[in-house]
N, CA, C and O atoms as CSV, one atom per row, in Angstrom:
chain,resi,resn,atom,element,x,y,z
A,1,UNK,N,N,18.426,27.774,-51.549
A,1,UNK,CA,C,18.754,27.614,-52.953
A,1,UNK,C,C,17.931,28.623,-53.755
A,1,UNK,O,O,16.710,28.730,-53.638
A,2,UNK,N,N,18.640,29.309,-54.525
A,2,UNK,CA,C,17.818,30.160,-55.713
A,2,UNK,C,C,18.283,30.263,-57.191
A,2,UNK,O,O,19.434,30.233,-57.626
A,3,UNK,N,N,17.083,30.394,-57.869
A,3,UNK,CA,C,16.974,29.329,-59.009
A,3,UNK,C,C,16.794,30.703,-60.283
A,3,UNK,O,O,15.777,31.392,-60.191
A,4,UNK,N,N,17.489,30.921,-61.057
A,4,UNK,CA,C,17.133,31.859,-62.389
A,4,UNK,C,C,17.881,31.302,-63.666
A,4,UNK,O,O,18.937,30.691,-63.831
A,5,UNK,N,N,16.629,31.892,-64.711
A,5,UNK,CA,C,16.543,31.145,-65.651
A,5,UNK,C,C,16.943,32.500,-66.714
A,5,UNK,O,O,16.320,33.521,-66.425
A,6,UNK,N,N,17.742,32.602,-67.703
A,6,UNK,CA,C,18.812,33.352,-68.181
A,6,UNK,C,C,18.879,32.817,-69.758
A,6,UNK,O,O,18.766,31.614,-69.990
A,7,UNK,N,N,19.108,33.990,-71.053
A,7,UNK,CA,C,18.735,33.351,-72.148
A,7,UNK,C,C,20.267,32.758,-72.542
A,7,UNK,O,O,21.278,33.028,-71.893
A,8,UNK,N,N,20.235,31.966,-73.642
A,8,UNK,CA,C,21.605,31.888,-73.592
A,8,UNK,C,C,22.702,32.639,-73.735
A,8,UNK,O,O,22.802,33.532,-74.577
A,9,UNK,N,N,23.502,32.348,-72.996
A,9,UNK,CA,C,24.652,32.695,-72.522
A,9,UNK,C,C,25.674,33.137,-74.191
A,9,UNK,O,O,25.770,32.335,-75.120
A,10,UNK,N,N,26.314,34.551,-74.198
A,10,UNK,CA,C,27.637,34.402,-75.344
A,10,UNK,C,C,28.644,33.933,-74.967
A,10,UNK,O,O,28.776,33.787,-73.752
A,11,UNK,N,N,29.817,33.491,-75.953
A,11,UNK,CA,C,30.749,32.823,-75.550
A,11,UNK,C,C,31.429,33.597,-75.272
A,11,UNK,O,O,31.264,34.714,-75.763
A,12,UNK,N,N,32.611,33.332,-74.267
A,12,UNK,CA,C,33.850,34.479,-73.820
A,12,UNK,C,C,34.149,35.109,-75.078
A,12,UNK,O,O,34.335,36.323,-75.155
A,13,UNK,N,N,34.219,34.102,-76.364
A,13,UNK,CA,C,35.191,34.622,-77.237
A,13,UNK,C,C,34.308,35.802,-77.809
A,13,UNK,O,O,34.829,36.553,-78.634
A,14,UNK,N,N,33.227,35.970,-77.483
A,14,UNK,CA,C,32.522,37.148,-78.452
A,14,UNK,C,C,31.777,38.098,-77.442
A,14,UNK,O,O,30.697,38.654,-77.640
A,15,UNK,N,N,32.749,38.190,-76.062
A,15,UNK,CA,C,32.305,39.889,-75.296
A,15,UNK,C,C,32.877,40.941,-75.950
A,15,UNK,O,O,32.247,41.999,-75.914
A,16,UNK,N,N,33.935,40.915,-76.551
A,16,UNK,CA,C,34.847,42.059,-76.175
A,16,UNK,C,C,35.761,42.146,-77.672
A,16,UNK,O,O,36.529,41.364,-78.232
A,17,UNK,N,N,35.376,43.170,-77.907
A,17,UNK,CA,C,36.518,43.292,-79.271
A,17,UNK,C,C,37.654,44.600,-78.884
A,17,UNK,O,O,37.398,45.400,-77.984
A,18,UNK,N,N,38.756,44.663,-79.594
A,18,UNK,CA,C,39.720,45.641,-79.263
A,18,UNK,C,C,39.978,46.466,-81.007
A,18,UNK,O,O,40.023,46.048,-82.164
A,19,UNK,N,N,40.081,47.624,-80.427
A,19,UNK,CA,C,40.501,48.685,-81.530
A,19,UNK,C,C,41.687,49.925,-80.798
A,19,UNK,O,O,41.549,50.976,-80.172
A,20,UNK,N,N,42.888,49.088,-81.301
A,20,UNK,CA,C,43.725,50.525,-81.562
A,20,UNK,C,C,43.885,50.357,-79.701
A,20,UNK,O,O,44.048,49.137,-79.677
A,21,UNK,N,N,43.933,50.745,-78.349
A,21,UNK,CA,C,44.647,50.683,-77.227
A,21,UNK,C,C,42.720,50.383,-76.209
A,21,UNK,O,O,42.411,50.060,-75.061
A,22,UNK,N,N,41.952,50.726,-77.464
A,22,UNK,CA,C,40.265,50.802,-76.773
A,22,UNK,C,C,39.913,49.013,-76.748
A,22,UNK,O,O,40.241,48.183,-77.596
A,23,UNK,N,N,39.253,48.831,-75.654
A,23,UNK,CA,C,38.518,47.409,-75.755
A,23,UNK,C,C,37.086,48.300,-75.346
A,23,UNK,O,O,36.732,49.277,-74.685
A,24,UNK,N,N,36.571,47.282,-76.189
A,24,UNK,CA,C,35.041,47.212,-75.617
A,24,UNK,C,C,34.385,46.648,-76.044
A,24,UNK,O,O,34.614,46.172,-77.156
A,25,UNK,N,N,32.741,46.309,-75.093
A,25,UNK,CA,C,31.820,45.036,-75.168
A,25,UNK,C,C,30.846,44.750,-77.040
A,25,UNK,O,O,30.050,45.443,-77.674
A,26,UNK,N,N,31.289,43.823,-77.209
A,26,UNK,CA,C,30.583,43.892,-78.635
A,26,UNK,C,C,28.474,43.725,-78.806
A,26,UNK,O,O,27.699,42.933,-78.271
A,27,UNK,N,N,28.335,44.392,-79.371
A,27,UNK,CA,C,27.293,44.567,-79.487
A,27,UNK,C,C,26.479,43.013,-79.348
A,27,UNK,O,O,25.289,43.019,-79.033
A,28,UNK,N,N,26.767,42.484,-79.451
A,28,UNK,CA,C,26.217,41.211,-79.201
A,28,UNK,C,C,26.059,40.782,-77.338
A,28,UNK,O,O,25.081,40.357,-76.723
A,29,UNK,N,N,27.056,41.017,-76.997
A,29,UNK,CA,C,27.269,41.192,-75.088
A,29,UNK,C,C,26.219,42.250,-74.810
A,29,UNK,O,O,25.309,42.045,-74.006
A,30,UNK,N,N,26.349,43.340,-75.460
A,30,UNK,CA,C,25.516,44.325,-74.618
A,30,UNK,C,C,23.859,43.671,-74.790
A,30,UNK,O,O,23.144,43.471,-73.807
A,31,UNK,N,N,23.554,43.476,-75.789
A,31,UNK,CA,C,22.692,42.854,-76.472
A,31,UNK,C,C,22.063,42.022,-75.442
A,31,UNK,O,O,20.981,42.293,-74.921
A,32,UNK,N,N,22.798,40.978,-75.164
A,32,UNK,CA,C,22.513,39.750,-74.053
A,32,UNK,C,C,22.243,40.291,-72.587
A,32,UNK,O,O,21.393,39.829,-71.826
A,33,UNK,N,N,23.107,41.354,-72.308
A,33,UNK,CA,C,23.404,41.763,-71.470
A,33,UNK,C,C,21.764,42.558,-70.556
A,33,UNK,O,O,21.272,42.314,-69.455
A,34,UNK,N,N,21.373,43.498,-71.620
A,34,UNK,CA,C,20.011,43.957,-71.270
A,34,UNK,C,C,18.568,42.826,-71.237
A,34,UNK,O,O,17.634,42.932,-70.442
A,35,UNK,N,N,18.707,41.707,-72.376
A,35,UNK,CA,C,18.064,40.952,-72.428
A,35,UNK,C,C,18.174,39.908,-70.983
A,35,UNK,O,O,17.245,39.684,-70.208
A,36,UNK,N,N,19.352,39.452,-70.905
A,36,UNK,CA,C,19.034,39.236,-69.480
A,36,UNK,C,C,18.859,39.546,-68.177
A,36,UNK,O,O,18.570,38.727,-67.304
A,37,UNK,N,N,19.008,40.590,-68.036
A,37,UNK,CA,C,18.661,42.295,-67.245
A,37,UNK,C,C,17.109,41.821,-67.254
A,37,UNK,O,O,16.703,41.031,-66.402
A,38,UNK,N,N,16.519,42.187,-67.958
A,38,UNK,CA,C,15.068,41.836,-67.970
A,38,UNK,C,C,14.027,40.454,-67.563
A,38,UNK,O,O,12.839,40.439,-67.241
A,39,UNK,N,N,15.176,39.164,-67.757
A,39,UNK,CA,C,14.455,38.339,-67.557
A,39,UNK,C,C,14.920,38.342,-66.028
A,39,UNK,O,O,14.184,37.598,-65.381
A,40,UNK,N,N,15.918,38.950,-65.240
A,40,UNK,CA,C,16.332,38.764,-63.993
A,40,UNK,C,C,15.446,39.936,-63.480
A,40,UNK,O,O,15.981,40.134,-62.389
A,41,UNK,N,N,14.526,40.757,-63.561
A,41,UNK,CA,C,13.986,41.640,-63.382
A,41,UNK,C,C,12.718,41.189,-62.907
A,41,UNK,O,O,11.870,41.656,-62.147
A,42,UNK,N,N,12.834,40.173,-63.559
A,42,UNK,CA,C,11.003,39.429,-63.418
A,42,UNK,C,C,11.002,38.319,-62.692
A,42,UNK,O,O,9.859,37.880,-62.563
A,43,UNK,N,N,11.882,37.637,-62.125
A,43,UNK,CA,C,12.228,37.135,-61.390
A,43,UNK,C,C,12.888,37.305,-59.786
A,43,UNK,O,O,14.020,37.787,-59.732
A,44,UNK,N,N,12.166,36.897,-58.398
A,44,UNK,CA,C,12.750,37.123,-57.168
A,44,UNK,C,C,14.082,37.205,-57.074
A,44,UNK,O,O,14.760,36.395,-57.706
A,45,UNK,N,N,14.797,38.353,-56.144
A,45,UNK,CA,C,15.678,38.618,-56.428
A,45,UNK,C,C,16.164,38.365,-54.665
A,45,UNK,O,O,15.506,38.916,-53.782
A,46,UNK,N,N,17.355,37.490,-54.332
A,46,UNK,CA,C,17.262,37.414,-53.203
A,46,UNK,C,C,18.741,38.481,-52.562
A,46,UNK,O,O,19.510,39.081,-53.313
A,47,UNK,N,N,18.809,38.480,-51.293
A,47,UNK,CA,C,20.114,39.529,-50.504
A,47,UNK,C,C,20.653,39.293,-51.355
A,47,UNK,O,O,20.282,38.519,-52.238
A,48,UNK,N,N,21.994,40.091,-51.303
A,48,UNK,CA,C,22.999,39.816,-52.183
A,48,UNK,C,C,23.784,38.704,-51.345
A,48,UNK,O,O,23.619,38.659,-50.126
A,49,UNK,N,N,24.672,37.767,-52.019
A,49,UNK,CA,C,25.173,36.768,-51.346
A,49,UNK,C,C,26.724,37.468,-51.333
A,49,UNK,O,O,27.417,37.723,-52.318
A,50,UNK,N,N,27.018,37.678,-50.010
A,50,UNK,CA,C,28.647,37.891,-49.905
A,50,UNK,C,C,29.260,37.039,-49.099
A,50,UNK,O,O,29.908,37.304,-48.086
A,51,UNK,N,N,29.068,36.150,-49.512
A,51,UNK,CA,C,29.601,34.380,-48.469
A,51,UNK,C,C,29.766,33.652,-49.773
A,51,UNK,O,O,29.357,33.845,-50.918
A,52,UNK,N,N,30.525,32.732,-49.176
A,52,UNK,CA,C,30.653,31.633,-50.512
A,52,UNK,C,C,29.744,30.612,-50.918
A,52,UNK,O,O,29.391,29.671,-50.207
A,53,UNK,N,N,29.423,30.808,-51.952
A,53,UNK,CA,C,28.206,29.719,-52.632
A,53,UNK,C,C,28.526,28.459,-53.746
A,53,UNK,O,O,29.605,28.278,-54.312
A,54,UNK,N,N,27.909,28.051,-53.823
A,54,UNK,CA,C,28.291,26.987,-55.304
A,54,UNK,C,C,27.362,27.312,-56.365
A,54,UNK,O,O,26.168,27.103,-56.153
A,55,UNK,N,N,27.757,27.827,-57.553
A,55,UNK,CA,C,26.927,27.351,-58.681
A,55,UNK,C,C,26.489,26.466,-59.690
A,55,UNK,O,O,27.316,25.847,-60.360
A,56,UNK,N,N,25.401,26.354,-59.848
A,56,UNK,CA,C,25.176,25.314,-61.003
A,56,UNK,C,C,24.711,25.894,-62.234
A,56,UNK,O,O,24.218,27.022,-62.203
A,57,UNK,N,N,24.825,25.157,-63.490
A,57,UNK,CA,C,25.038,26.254,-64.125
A,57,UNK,C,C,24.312,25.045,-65.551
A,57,UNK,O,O,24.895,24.313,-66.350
A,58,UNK,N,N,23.163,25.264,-65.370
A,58,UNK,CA,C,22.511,23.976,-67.061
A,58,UNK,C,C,22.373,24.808,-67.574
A,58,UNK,O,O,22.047,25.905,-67.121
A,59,UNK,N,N,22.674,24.392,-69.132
A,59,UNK,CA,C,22.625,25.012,-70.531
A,59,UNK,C,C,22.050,24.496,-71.095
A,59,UNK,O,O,22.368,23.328,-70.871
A,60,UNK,N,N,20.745,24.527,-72.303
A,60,UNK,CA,C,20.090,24.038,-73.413
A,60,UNK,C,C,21.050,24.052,-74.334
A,60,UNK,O,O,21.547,25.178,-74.338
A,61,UNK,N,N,21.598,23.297,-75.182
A,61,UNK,CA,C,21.726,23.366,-76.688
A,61,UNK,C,C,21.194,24.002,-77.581
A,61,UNK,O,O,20.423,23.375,-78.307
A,62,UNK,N,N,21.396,25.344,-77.823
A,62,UNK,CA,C,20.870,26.198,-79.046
A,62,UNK,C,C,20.768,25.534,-80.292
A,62,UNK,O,O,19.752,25.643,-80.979
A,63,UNK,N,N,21.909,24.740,-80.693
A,63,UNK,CA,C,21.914,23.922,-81.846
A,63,UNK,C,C,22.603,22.882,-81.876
A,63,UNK,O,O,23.220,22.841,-80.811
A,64,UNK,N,N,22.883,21.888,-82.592
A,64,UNK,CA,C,23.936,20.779,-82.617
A,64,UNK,C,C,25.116,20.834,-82.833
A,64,UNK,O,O,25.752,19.781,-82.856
A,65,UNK,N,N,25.915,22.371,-83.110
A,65,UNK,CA,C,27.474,22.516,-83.328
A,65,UNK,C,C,27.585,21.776,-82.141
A,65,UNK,O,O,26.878,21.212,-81.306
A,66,UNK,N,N,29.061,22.067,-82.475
A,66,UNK,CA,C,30.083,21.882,-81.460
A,66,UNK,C,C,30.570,22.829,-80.307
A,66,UNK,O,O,31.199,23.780,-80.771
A,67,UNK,N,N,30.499,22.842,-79.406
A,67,UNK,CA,C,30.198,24.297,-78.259
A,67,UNK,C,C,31.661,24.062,-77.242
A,67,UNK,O,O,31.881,22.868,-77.040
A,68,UNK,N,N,32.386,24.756,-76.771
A,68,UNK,CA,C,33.057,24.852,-75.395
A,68,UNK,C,C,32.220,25.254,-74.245
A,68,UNK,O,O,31.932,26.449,-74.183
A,69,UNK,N,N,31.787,24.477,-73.342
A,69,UNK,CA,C,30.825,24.510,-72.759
A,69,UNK,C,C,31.458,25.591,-71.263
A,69,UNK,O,O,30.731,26.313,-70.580
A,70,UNK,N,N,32.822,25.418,-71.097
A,70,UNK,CA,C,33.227,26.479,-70.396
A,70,UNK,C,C,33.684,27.951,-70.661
A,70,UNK,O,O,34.425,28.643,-69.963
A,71,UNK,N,N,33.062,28.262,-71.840
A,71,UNK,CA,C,33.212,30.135,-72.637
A,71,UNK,C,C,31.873,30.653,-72.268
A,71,UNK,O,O,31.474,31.781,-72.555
A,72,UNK,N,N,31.034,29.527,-71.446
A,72,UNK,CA,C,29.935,30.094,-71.206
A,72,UNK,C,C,29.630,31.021,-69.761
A,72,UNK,O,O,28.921,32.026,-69.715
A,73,UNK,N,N,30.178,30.552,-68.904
A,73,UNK,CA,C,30.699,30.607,-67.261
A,73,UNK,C,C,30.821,32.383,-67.251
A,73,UNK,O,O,29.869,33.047,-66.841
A,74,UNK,N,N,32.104,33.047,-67.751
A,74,UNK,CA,C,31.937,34.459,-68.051
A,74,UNK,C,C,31.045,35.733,-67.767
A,74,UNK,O,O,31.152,36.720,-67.040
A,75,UNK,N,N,30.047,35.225,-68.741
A,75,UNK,CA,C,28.940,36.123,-68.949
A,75,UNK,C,C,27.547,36.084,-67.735
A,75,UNK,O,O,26.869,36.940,-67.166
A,76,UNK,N,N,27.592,34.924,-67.746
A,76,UNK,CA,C,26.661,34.075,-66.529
A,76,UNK,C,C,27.069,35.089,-64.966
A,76,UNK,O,O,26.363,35.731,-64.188
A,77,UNK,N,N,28.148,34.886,-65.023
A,77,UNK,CA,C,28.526,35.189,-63.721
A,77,UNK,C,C,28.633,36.816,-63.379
A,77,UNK,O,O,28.152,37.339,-62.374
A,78,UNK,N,N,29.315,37.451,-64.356
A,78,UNK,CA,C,29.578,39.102,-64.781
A,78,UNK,C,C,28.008,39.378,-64.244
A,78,UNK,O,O,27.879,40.074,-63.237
A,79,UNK,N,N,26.645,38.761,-65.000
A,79,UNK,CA,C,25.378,39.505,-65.220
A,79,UNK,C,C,24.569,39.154,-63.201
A,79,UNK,O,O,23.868,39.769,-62.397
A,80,UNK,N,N,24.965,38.412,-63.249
A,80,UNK,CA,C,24.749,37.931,-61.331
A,80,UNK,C,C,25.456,39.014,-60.827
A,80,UNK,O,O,24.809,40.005,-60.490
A,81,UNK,N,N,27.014,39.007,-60.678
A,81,UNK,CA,C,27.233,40.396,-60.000
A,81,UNK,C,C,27.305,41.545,-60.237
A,81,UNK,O,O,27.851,42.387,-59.525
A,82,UNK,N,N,26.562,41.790,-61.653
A,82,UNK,CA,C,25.914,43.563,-62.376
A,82,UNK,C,C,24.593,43.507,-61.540
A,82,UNK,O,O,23.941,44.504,-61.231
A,83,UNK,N,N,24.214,41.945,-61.144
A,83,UNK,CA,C,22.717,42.753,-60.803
A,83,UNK,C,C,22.580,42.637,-58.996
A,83,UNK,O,O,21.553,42.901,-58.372
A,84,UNK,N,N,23.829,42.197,-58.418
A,84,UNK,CA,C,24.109,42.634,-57.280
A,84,UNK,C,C,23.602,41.245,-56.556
A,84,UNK,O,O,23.504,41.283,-55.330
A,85,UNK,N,N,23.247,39.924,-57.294
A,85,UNK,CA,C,23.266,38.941,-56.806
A,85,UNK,C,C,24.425,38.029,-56.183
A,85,UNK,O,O,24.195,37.122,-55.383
A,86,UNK,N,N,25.477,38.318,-56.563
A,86,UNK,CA,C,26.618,37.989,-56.013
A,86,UNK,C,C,27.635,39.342,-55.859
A,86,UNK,O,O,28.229,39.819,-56.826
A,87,UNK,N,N,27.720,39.797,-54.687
A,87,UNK,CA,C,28.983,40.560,-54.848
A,87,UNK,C,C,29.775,40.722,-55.384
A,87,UNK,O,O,30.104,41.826,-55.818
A,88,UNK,N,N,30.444,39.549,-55.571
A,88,UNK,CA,C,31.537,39.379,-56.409
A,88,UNK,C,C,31.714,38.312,-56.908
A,88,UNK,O,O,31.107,37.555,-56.152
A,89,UNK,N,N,32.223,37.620,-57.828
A,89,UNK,CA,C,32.283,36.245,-58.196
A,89,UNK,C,C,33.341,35.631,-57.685
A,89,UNK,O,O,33.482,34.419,-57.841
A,90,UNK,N,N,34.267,36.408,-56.977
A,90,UNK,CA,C,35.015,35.762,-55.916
A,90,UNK,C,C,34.640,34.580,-54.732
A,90,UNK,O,O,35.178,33.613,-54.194
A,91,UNK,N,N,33.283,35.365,-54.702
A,91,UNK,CA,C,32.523,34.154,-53.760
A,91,UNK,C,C,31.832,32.710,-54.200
A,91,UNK,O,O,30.964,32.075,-53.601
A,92,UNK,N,N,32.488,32.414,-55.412
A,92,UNK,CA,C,31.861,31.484,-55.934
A,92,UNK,C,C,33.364,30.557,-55.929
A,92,UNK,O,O,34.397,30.749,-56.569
A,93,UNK,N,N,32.950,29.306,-54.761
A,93,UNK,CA,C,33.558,28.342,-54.176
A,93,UNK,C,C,33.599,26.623,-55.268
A,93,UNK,O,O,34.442,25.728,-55.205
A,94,UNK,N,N,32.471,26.703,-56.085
A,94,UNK,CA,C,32.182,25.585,-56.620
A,94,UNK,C,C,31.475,26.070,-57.982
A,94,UNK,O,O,30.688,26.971,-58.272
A,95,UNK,N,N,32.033,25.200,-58.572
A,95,UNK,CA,C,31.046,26.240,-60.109
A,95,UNK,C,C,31.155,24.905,-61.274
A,95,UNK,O,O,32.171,24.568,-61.883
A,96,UNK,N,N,29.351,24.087,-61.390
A,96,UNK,CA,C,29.441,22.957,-61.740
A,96,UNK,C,C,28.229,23.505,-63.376
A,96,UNK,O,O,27.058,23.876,-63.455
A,97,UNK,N,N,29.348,23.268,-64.408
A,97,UNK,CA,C,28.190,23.278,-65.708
A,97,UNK,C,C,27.768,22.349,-66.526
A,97,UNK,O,O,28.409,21.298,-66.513
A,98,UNK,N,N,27.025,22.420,-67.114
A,98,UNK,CA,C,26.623,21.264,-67.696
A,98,UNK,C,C,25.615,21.343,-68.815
A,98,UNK,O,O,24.644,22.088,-68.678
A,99,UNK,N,N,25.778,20.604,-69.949
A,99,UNK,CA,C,24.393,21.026,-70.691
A,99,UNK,C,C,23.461,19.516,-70.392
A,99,UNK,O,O,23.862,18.419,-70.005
A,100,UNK,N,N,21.903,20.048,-70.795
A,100,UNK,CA,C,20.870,20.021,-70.317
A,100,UNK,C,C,19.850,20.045,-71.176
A,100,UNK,O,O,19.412,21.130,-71.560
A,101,UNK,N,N,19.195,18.583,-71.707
A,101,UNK,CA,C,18.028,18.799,-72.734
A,101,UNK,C,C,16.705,19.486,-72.084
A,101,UNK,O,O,15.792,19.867,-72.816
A,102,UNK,N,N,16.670,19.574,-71.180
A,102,UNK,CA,C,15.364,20.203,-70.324
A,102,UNK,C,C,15.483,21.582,-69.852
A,102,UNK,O,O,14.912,22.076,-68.879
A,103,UNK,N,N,16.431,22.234,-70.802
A,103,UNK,CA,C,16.662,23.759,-70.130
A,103,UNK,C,C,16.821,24.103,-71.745
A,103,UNK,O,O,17.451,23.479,-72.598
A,104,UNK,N,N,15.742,25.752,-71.915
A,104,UNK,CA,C,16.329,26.162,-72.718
A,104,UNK,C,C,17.026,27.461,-72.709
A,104,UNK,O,O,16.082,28.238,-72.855
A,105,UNK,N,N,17.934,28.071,-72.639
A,105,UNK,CA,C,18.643,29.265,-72.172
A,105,UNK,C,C,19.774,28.685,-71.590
A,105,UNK,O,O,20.526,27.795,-71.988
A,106,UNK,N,N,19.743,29.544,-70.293
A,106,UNK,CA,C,20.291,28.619,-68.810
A,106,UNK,C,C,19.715,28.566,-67.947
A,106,UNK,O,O,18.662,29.192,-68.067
A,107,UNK,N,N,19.874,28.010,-66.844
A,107,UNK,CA,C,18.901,27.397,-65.329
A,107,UNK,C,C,20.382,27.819,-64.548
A,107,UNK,O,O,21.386,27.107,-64.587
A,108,UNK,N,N,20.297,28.967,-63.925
A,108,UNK,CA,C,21.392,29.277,-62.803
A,108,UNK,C,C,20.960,28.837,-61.325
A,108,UNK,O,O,20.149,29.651,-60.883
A,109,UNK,N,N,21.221,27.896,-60.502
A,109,UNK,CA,C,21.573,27.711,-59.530
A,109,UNK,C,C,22.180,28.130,-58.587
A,109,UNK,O,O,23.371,28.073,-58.894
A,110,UNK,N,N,22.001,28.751,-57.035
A,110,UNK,CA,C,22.895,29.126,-56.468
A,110,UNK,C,C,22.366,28.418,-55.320
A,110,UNK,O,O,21.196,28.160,-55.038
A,111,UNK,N,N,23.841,28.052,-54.483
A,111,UNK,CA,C,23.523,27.450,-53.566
A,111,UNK,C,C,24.484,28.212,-52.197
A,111,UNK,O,O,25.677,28.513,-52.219
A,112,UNK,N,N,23.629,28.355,-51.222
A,112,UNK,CA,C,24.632,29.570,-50.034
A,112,UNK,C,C,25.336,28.214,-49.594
A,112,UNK,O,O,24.709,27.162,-49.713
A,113,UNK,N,N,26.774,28.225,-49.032
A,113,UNK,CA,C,27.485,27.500,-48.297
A,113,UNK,C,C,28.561,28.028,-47.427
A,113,UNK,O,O,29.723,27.646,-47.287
A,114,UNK,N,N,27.527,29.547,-46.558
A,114,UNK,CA,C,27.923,29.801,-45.906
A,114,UNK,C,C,28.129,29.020,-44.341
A,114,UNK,O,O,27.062,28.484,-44.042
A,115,UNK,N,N,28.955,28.856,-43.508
A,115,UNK,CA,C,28.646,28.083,-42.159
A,115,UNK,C,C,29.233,26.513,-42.686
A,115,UNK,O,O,29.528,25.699,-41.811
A,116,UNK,N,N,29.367,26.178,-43.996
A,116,UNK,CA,C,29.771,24.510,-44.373
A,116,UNK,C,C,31.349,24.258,-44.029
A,116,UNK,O,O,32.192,25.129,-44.241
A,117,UNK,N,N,31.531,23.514,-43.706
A,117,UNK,CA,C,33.349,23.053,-43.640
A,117,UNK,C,C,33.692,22.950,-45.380
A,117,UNK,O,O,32.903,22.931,-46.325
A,118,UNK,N,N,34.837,22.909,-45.361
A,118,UNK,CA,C,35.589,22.898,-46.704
A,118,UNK,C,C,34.890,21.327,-47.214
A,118,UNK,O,O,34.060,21.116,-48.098
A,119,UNK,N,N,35.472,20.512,-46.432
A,119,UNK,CA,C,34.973,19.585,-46.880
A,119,UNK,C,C,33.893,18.712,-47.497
A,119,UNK,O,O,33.987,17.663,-48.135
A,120,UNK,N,N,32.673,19.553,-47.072
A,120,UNK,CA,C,31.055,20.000,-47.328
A,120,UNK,C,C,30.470,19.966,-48.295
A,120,UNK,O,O,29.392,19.569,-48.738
A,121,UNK,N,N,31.840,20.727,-48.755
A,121,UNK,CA,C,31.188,21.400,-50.149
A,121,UNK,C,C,31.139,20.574,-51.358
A,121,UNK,O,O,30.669,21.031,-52.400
C-alpha cells in the first residue's frame, strides 16, 4: 500500500477552457498541477504500477458549499500518471472516494491487486 497526500484537488469543471478550435489547461489546473508536483516530490515515490490497483481517494472539505465529490477523481489521477506513478489510469480497477474530516487536501491511496482474482477485489 502507498499513501500520498495531495493539495486539493480542482474540479473537472475548471481544467480546461476552449477558445475558437484551441482547448487548454486553465491557469488554475496548471497552478495545482505544479503545486502538487512538489508535494509528490517530497514524498517516496514507489515503481511505477502497471498492474491493476484500487484507489482510495479522502478529501478534506475546503469549505461547507456544496461539492460533486466525483469532479474530483480527474485531476487526482492525470497528476499520478504525469508523475509516472501509475502508467496509466487504465490500471485503476477500483476507485473508492470519499470526503474526510481528518484529511486536509487529499490522502491518495493505492493499493497493488496484482495476482488477486476478480472477485478479491
Amino acid at each position: 500500500m502507498n499513501i500520498f497526500l495531495l493539495p486539493y484537488p480542482p474540479s473537472v469543471n475548471t481544467l480546461w477552457r476552449h477558445k475558437g478550435n484551441r482547448t487548454y489547461k486553465t491557469k488554475k489546473y496548471t497552478e495545482w498541477i505544479t503545486d502538487a508536483g512538489r508535494h509528490l516530490a517530497q514524498q517516496d515515490k514507489p515503481k511505477t504500477f502497471a498492474h491493476p490497483v484500487k484507489i482510495e481517494i479522502a478529501v478534506g472539505r475546503p469549505d461547507k458549499r456544496r461539492r460533486d465529490i466525483d469532479n474530483l477523481t480527474k485531476s487526482v489521477l492525470d497528476i499520478l500518471c504525469h508523475h509516472k506513478i501509475l502508467e496509466d489510469d487504465h490500471w485503476v480497477h477500483r476507485l473508492d472516494i470519499y470526503w474526510s474530516e481528518n484529511v486536509v487536501g487529499c490522502q491518495v491511496i493505492i493499493k497493488d491487486l496484482a495476482g488477486q482474482v476478480q472477485g478479491d477485489i
